[in-house]
PAZAPA-4460 file (N, C-alpha, C; in steps of 0.05 Angstrom, whole numbers, plus 32768, in hexadecimal, padded with zeros to 4 digits):
% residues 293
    n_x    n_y    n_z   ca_x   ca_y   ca_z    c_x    c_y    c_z   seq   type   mol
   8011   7FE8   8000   8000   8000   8000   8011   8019   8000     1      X     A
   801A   801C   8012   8032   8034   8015   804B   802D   7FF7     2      X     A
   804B   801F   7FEA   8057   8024   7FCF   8049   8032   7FBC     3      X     A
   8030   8027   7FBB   801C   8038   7FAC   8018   8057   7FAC     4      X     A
   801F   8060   7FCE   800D   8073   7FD9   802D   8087   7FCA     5      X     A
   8040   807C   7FC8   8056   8087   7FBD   8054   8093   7FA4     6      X     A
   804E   8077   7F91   804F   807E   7F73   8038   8090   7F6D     7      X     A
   8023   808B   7F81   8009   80A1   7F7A   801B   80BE   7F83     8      X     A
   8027   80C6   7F8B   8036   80DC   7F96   8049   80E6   7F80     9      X     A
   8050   80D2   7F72   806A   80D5   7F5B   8059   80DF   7F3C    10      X     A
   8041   80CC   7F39   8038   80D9   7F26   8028   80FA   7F29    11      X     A
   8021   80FF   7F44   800E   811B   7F56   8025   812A   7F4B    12      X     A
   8039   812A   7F4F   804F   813D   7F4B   8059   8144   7F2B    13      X     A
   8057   8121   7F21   8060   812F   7F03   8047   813C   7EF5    14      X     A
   8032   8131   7F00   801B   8140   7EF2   8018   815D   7EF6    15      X     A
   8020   816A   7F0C   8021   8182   7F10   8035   818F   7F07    16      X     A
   804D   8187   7EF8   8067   818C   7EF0   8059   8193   7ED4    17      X     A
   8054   8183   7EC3   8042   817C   7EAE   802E   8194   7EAB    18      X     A
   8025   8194   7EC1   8002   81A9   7EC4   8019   81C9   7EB7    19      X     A
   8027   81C8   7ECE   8036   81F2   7EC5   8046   81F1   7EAD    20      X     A
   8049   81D8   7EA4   805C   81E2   7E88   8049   81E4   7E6F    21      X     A
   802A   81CB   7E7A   8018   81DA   7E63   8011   81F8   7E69    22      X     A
   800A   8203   7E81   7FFF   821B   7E7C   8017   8227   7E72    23      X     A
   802C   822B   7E75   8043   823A   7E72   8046   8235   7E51    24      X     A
   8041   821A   7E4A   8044   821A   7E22   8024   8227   7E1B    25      X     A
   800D   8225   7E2C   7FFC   822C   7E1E   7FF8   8256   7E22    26      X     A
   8004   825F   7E36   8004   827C   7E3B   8019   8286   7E25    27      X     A
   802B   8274   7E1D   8046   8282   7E01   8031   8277   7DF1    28      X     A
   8030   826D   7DE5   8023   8260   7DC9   8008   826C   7DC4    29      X     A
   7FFA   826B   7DDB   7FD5   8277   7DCF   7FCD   828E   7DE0    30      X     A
   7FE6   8299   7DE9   7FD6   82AB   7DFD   7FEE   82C6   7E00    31      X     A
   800F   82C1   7DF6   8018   82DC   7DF2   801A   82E5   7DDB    32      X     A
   8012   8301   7DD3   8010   8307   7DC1   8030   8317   7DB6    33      X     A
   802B   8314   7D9A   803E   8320   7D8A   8045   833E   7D93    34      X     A
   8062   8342   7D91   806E   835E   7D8C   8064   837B   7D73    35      X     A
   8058   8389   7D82   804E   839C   7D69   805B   83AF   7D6A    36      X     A
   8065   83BD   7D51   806A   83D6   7D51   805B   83EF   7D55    37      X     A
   803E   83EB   7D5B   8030   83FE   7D5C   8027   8403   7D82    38      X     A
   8037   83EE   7D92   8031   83EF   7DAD   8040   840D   7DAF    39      X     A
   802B   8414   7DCA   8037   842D   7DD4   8031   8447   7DC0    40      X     A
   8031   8441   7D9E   803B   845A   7D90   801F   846B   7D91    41      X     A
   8029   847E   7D85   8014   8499   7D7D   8006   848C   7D5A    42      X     A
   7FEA   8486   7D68   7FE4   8487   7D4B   7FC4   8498   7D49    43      X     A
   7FC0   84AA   7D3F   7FB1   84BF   7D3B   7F9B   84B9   7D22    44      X     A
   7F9E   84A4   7D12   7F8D   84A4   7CFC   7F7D   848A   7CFE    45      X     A
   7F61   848C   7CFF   7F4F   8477   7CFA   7F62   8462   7CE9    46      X     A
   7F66   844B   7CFD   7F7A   842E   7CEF   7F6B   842D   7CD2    47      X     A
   7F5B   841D   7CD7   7F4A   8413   7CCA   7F27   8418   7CBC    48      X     A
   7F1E   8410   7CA6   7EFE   8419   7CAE   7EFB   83FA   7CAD    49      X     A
   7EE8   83F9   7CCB   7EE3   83E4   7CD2   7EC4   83E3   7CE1    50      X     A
   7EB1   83CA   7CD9   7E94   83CC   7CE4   7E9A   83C5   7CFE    51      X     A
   7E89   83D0   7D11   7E84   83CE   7D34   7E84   83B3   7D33    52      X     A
   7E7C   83A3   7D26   7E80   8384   7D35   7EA3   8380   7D2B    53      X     A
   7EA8   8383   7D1A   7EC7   837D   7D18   7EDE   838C   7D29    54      X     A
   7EDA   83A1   7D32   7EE2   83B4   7D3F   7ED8   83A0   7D56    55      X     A
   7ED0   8396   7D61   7EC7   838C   7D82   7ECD   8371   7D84    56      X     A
   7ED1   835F   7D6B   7EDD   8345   7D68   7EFC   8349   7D72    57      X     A
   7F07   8360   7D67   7F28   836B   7D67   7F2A   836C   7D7C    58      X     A
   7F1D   8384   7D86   7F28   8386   7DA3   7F1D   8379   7DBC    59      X     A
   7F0C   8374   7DBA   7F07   835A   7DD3   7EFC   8343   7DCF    60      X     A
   7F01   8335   7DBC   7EF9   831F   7DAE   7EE0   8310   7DAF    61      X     A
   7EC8   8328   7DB2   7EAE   8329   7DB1   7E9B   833B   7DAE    62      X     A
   7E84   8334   7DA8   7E6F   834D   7DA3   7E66   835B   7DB5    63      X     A
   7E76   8375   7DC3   7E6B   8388   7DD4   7E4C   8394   7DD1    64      X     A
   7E43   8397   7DE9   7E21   83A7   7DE4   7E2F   83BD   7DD7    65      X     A
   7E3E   83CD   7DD7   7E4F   83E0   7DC9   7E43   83E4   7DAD    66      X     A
   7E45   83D2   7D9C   7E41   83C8   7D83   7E1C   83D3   7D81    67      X     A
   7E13   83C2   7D95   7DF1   83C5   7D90   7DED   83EA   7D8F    68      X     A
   7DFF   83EE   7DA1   7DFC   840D   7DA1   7E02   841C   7D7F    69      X     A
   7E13   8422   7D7E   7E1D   8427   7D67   7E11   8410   7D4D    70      X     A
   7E02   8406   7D4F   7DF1   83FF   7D3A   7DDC   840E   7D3E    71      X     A
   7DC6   841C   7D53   7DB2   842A   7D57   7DBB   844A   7D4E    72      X     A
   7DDE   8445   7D56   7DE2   846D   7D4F   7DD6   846A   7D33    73      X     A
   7DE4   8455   7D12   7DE7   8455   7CFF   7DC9   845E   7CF2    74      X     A
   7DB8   8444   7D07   7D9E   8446   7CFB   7D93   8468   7D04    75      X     A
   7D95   846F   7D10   7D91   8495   7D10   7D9F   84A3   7D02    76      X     A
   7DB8   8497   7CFB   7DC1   84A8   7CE6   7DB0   84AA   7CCC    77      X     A
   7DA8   848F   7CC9   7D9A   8483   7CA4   7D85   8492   7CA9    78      X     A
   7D73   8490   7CC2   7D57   849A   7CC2   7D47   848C   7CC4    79      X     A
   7D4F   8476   7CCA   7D3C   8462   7CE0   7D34   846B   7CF3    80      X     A
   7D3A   8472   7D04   7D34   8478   7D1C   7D3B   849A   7D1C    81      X     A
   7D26   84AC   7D29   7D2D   84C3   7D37   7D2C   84C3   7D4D    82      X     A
   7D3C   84DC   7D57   7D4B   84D9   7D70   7D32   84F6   7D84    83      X     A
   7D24   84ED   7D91   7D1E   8502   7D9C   7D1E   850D   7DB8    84      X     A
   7D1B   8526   7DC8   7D1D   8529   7DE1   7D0D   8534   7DF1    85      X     A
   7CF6   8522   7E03   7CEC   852C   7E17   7CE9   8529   7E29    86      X     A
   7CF1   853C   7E34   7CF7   8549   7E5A   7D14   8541   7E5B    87      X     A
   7D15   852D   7E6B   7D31   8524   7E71   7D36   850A   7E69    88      X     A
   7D25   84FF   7E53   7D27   84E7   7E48   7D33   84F3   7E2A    89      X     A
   7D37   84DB   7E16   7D32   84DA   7E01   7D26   84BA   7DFA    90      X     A
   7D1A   84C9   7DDF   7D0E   84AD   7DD2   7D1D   84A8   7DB3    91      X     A
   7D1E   848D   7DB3   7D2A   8486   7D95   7D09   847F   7D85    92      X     A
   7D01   848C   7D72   7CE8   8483   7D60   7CE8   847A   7D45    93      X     A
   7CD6   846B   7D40   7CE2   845F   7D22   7CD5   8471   7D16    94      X     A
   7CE5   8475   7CFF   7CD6   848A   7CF0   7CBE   8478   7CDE    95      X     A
   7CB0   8491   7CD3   7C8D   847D   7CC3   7C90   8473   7CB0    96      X     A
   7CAD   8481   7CA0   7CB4   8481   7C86   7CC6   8460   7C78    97      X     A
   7CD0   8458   7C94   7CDF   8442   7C8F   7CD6   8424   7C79    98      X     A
   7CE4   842A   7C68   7CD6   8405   7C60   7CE4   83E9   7C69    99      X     A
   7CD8   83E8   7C7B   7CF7   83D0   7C8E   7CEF   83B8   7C78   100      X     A
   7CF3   83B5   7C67   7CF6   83A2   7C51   7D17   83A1   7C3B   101      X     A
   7D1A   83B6   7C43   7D31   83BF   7C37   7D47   83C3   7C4D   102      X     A
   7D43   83C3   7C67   7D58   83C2   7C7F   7D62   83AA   7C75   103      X     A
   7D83   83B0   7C96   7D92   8398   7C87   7D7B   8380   7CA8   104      X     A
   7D83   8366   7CA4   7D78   8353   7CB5   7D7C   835E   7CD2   105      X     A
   7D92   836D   7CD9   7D99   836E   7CF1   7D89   8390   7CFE   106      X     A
   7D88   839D   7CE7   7D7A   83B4   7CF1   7D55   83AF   7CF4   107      X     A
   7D4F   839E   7CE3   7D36   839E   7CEE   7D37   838B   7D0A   108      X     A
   7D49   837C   7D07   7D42   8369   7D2B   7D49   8385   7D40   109      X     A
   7D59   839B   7D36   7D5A   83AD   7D4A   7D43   83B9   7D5A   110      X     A
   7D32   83BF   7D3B   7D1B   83C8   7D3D   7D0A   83BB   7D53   111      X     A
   7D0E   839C   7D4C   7CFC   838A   7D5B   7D07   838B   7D77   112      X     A
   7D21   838F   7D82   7D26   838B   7D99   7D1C   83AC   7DAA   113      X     A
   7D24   83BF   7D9C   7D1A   83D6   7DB0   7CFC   83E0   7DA9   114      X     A
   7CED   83DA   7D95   7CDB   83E6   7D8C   7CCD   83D5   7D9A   115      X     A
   7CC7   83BD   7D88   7CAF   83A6   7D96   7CB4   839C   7DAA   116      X     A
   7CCB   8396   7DB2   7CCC   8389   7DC6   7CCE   839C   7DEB   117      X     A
   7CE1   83B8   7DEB   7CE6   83C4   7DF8   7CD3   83E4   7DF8   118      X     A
   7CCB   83EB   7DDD   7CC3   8404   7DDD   7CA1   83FA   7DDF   119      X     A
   7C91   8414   7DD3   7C73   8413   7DD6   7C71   841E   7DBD   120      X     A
   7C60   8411   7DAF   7C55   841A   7D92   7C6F   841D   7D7F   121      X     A
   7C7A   8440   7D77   7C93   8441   7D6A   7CAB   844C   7D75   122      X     A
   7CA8   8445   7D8F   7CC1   8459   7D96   7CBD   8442   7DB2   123      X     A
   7CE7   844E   7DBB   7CEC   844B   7DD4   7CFD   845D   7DE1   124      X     A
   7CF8   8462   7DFA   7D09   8473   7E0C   7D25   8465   7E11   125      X     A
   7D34   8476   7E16   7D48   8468   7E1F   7D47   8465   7E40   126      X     A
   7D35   8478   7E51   7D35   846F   7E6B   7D2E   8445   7E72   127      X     A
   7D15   8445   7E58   7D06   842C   7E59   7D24   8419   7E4E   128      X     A
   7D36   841D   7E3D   7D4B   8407   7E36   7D54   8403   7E4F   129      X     A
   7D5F   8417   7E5E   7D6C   8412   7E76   7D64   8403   7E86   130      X     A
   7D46   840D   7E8B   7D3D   83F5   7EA4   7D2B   83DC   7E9E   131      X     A
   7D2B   83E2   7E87   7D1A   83C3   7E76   7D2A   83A8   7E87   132      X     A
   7D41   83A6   7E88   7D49   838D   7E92   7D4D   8385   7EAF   133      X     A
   7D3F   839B   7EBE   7D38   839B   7EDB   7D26   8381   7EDF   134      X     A
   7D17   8371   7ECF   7D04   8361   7EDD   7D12   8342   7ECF   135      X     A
   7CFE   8333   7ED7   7D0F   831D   7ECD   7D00   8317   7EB2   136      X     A
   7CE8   8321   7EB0   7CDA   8321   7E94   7CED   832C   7E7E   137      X     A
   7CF1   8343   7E84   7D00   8353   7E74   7D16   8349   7E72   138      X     A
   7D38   8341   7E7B   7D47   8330   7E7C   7D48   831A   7E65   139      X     A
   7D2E   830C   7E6E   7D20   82F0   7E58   7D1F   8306   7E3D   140      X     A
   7D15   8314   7E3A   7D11   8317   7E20   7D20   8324   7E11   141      X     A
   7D32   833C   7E1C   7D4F   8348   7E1B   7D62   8331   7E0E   142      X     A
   7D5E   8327   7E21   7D81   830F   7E1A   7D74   82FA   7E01   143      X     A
   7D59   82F4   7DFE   7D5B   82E2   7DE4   7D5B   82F2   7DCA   144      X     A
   7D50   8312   7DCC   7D4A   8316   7DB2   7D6D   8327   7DB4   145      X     A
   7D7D   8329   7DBB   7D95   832C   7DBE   7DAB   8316   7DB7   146      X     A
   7D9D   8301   7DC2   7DB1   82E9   7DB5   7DAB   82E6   7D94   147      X     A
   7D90   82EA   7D90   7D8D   82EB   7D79   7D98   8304   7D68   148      X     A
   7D97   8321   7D73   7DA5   8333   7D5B   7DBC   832B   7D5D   149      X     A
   7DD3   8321   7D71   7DF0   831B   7D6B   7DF3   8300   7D57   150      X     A
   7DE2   82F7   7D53   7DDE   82DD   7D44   7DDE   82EB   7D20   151      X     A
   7DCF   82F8   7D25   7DCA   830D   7D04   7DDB   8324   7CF8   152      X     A
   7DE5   832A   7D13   7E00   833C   7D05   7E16   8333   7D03   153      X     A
   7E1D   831C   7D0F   7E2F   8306   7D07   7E2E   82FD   7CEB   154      X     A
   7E17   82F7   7CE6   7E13   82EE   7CC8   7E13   82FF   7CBC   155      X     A
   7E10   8316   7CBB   7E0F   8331   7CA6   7E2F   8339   7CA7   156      X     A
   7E44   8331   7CB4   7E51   8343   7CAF   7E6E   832D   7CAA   157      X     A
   7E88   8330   7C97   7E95   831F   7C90   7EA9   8326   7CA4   158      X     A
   7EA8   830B   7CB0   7EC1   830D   7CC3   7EE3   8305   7CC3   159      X     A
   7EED   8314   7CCA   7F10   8308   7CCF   7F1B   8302   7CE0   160      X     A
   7F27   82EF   7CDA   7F2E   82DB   7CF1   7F44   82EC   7D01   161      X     A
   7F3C   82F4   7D14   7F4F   8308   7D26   7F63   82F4   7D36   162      X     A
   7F59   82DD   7D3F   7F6E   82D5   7D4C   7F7A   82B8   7D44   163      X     A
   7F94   82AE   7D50   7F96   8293   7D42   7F89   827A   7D57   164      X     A
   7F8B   8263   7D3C   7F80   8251   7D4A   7F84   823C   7D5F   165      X     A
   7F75   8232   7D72   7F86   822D   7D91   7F8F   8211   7D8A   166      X     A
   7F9D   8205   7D8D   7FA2   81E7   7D8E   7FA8   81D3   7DA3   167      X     A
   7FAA   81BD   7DAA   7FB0   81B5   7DC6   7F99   81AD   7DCB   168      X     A
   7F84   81B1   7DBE   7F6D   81A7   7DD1   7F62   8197   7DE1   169      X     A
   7F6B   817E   7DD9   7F65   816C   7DD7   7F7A   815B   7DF1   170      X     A
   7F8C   8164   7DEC   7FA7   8165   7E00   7F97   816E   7E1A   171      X     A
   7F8C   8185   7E1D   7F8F   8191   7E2F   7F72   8182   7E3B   172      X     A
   7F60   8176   7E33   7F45   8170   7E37   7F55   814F   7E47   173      X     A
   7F63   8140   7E3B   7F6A   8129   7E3F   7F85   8137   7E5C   174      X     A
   7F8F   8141   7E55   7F9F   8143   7E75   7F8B   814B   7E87   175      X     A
   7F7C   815E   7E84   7F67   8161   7E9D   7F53   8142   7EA8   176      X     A
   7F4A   812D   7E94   7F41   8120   7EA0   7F58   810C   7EAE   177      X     A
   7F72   8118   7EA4   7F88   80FD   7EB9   7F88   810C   7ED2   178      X     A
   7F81   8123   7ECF   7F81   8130   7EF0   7F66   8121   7F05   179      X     A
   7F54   812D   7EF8   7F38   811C   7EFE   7F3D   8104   7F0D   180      X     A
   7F4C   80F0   7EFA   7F48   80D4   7F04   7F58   80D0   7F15   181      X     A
   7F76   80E6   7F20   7F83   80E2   7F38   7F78   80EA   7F4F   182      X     A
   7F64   8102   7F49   7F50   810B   7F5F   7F40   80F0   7F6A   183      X     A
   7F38   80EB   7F55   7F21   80D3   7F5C   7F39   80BE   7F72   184      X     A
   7F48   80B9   7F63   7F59   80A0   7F6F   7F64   80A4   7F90   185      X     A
   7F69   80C2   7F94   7F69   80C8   7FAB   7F5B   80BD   7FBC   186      X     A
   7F39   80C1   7FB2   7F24   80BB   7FC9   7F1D   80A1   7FC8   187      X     A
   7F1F   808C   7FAF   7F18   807B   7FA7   7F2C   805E   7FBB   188      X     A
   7F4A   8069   7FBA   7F5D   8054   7FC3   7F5E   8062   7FE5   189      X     A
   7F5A   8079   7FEF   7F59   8080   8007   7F6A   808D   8012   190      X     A
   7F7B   8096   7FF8   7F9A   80A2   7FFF   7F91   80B9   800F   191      X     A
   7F82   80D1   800A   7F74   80E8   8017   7F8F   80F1   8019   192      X     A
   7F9C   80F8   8003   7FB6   8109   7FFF   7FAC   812A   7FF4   193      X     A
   7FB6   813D   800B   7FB1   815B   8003   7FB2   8162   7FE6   194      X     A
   7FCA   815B   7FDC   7FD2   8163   7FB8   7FC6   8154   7FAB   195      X     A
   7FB6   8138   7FB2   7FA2   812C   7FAC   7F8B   8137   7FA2   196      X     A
   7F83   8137   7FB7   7F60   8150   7FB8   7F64   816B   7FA6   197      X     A
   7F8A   817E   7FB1   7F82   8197   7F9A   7F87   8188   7F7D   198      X     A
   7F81   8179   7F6C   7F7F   816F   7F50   7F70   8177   7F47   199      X     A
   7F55   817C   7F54   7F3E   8188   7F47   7F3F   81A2   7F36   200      X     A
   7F4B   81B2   7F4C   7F4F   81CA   7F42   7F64   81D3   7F2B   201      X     A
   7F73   81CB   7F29   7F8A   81CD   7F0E   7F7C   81C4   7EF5   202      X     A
   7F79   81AF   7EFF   7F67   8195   7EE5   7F4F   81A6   7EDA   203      X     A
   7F34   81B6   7EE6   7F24   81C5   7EE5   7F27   81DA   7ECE   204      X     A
   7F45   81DE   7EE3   7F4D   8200   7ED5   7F5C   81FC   7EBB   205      X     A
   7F69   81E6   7EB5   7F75   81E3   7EA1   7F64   81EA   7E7E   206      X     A
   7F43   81DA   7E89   7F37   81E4   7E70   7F29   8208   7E6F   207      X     A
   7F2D   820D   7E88   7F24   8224   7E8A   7F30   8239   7E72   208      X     A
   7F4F   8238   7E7F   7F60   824D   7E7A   7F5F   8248   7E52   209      X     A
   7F64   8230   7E55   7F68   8223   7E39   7F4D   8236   7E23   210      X     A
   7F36   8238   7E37   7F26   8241   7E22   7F1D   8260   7E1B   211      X     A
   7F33   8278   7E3A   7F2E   8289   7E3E   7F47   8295   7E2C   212      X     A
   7F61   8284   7E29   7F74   8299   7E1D   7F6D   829C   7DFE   213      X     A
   7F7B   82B1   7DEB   7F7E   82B2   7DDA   7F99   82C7   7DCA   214      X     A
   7F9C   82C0   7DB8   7FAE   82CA   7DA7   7FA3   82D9   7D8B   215      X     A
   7FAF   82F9   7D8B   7FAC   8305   7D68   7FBF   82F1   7D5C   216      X     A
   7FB9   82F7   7D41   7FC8   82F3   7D37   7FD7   830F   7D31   217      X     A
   7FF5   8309   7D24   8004   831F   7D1F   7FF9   833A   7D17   218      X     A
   7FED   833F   7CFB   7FDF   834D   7CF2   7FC9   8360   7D02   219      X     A
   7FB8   834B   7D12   7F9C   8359   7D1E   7FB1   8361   7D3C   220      X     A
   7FC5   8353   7D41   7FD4   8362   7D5B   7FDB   8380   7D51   221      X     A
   7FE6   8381   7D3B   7FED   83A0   7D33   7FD3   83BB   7D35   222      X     A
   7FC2   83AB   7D2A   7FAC   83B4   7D2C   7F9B   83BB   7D44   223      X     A
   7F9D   83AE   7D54   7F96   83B1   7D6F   7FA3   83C7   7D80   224      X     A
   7FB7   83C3   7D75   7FD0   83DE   7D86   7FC3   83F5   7D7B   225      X     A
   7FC8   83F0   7D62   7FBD   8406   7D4A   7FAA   8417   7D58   226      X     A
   7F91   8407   7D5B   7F74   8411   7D6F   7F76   8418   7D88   227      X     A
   7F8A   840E   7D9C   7F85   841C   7DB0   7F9B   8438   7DB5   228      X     A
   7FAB   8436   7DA0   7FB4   844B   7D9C   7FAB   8467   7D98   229      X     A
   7F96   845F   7D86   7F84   8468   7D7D   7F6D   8473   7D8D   230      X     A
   7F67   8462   7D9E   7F51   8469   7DB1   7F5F   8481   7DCC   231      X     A
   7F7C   8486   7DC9   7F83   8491   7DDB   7F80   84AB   7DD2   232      X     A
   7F84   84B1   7DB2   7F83   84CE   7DA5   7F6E   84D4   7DA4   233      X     A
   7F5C   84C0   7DA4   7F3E   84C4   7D94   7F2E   84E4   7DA0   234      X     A
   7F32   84E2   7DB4   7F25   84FE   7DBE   7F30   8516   7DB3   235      X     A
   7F4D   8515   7DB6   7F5A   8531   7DA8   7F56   8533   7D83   236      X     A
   7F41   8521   7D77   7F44   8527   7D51   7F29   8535   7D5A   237      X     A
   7F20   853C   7D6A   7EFC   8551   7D66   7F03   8564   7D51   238      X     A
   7F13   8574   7D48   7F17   858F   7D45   7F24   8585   7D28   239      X     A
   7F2B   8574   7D1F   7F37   8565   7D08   7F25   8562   7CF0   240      X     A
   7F1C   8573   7CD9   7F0D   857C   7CC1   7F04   855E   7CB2   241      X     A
   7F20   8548   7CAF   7F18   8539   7CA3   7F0E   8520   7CB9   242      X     A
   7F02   8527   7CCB   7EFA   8512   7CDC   7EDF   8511   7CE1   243      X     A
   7ECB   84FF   7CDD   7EB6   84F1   7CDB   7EA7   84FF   7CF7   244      X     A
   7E9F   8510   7D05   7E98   850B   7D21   7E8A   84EC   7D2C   245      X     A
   7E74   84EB   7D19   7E62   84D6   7D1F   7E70   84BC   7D23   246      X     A
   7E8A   84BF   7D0C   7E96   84A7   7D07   7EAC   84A3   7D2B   247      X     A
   7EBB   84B3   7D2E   7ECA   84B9   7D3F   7EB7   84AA   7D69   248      X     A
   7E9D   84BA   7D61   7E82   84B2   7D71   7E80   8496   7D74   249      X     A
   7E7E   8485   7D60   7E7E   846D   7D54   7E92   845F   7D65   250      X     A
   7EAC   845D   7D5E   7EC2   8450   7D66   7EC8   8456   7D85   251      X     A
   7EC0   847B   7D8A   7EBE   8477   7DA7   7EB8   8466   7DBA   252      X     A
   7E9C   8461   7DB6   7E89   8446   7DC2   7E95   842D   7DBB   253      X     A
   7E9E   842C   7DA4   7EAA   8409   7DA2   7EBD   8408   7DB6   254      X     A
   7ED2   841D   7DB0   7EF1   841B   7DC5   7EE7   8425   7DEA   255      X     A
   7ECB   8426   7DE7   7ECB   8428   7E07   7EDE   844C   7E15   256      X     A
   7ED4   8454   7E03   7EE9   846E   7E09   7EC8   847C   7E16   257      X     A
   7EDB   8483   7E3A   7ECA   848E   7E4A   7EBD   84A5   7E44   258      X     A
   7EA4   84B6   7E45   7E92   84C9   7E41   7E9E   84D3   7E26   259      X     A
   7E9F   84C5   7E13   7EA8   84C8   7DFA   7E9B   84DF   7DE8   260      X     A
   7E7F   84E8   7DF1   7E7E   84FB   7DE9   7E78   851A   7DF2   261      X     A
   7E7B   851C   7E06   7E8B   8535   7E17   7EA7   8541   7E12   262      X     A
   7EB3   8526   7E0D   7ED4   8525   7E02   7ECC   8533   7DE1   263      X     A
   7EBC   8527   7DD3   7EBA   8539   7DBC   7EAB   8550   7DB3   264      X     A
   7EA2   8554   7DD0   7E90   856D   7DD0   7E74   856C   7DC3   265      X     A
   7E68   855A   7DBA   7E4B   8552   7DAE   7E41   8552   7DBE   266      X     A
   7E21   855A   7DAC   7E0A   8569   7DBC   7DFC   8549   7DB8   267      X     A
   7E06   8530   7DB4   7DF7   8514   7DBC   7DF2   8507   7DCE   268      X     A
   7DE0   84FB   7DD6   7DCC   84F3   7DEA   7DD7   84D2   7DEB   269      X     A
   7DEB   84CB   7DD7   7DE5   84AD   7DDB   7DFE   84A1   7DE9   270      X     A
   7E0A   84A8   7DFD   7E16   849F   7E14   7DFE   8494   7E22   271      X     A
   7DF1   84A2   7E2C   7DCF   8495   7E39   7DC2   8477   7E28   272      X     A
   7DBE   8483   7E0F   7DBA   8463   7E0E   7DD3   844B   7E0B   273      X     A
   7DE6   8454   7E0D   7DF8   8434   7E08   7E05   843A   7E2B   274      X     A
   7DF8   843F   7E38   7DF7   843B   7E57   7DE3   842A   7E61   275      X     A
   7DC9   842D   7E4E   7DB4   8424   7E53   7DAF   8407   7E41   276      X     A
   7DC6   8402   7E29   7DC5   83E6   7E1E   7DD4   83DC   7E25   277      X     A
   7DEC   83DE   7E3E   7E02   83D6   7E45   7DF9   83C9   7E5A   278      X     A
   7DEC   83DC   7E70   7DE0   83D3   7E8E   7DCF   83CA   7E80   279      X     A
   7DB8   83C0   7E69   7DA4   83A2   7E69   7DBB   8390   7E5C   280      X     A
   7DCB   8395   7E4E   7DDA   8372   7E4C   7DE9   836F   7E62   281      X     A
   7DEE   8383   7E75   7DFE   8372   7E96   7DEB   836B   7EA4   282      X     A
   7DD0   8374   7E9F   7DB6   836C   7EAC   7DB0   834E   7EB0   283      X     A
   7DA9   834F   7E8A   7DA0   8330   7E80   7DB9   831B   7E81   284      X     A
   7DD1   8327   7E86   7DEA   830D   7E82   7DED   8307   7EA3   285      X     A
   7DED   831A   7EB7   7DF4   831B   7ED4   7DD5   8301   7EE2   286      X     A
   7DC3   830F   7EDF   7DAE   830A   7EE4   7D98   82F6   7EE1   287      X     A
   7DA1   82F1   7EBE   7D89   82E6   7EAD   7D9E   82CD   7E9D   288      X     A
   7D90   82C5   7E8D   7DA6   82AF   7E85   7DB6   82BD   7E78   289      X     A
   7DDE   82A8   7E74   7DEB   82B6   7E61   7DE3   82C6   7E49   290      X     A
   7DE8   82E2   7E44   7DE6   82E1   7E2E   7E03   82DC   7E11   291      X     A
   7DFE   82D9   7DFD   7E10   82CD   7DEB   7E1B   82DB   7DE3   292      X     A
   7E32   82DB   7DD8   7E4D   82F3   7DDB   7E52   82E9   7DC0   293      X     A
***
C-alpha cells in the first residue's frame, strides 16, 4: 500500500510539472501577442474604415452593446428614425415615410427590438430603454430578440478573421480528464492526499483558461495598436475640416472613449441612450439568462 501511496505521489507531481509548462506553452503560443510598431505611437488618422461589428470583433473579440448603439445613431442619420426632445427625456420615432422593405435585415429587427417590442406605437424613449430590463419580463424579451439581432448582423456583415487559430485542444481536454481521474483515485483508493484533492482545480482551470486566451494575428495586432492609438487622439481631431463629426461620434462609442461627446463638443443626446442599451444588456446578461456575445 504505502508503495502505491508513493507512485500516486510521483505521478501528483509530474502532473503538476506537466500542468505549468502547458499553461506556460499555451500563454507564448495563443495568448502573447506579436510586437507592433504602432504600440505606444501617435497615430492621429482614422486606421481604417471599418463597420461597428468589425471594429468590436478587433478590439475585444466580440459584439459590444456599443455596436447596437451606433447602428440606431446610423439609422437617424438615413431617416429612419427621428430624434426628438421632451422635457428631460428624448424619444427615438420611426419616421411614417419608411419602407422597411428595403431596410437591411438587421435594421428592421432594430425596429422590432425598440419599437415593438420596447417602445409604444412608433416611438421609444430612451428613459423606457433604460429601465425596460428592470423586470424579469423585460430581461426575457431584451436578451432573445438581442440574441437574435447579433445573430443578423453577423450575417450581414463579411468578417476577418482577426485572430489565429487555437490548437492543443484536444491535448488540453485529455490532460484535464488525467487530472479528474487522479482526483477521483484520491478518494476512491483512500489516499486523502492534500495535492490529491487540489487536482480539481488546475484540471478545471486548464479548460477554462484554454478557452479564454487569445491571439491577433500579426496584421490585426498592428491594427489594434493602430486604434487605440487612435482612440487616445480622437478627442483632440474636433476642430479638424476633413473629419466626419458623426463619423468620429461613431468610433467614439465603439472605442469606449468616456463622455465622448462633451469631449467633441456636440449638442447629441446619445450618450443617454448607449447608457441606457449598455445597463439592459448588463441587466439581461447579470440577471436574466446569458446573453450571446
Amino acid at each position: 500500500m504505502e508503495q502505491y501511496l508513493t507512485l500516486y505521489y510521483v505521478i501528483l507531481i509530474f502532473w503538476y510539472i506537466v500542468f505549468l509548462v502547458f499553461i506556460m506553452y499555451l500563454s507564448q503560443v495563443h495568448s502573447g501577442e506579436y510586437k507592433s510598431q504602432y504600440k505606444n505611437n501617435r497615430y492621429t488618422n482614422i486606421p481604417s474604415k471599418k463597420v461597428a461589428v468589425e471594429l468590436s470583433l478587433l478590439m475585444y473579440k466580440k459584439i459590444t452593446p456599443e455596436v447596437l448603439t451606433v447602428s440606431v445613431l446610423s439609422m437617424v442619420d438615413k431617416g429612419i428614425f427621428r430624434l426628438e426632445k421632451v422635457n428631460d427625456d428624448y424619444l427615438l420615432r420611426l419616421s411614417s415615410n419608411v419602407n422597411q422593405n428595403k431596410l437591411l435585415a438587421s435594421e428592421r429587427f432594430i425596429i422590432t427590438l425598440l419599437i415593438d417590442t420596447m417602445g409604444e406605437l412608433d416611438y421609444v424613449s430612451f428613459s423606457k430603454i433604460s429601465s425596460f430590463c428592470d423586470s424579469n419580463h423585460g430581461r426575457a424579451e431584451f436578451s432573445l430578440n438581442y440574441d437574435l439581432w447579433l445573430s443578423i448582423i453577423r450575417k450581414e456583415t463579411t468578417l476577418t478573421d482577426y485572430y489565429e487559430p487555437k490548437t492543443c485542444y484536444a491535448k488540453v481536454i485529455f490532460y484535464k480528464y488525467i487530472g479528474l481521474i487522479l482526483f477521483l483515485a484520491n478518494i476512491v483508493f483512500g489516499y486523502h492526499s492534500i495535492i490529491g484533492y487540489g487536482m480539481i482545480l488546475p484540471s478545471l482551470f486548464l479548460e477554462f483558461y484554454f478557452m479564454k486566451i487569445f491571439k491577433r494575428t500579426k496584421l490585426a495586432n498592428d491594427e489594434y495598436y493602430k486604434w487605440l492609438s487612435f482612440k487616445k487622439y480622437l478627442p483632440k481631431l474636433e476642430d479638424a475640416p476633413e473629419v466626419n463629426q458623426n463619423e468620429l461620434l461613431y468610433y467614439g462609442f465603439l472605442l469606449k472613449v468616456k463622455n465622448i461627446e462633451k469631449l467633441l463638443n456636440t449638442d447629441y443626446c446619445y450618450g443617454m441612450l448607449n447608457d441606457g442599451i449598455v445597463s439592459c444588456v448588463k441587466k439581461a446578461y447579470h440577471r436574466g439568462r446569458k446573453v450571446t456575445e
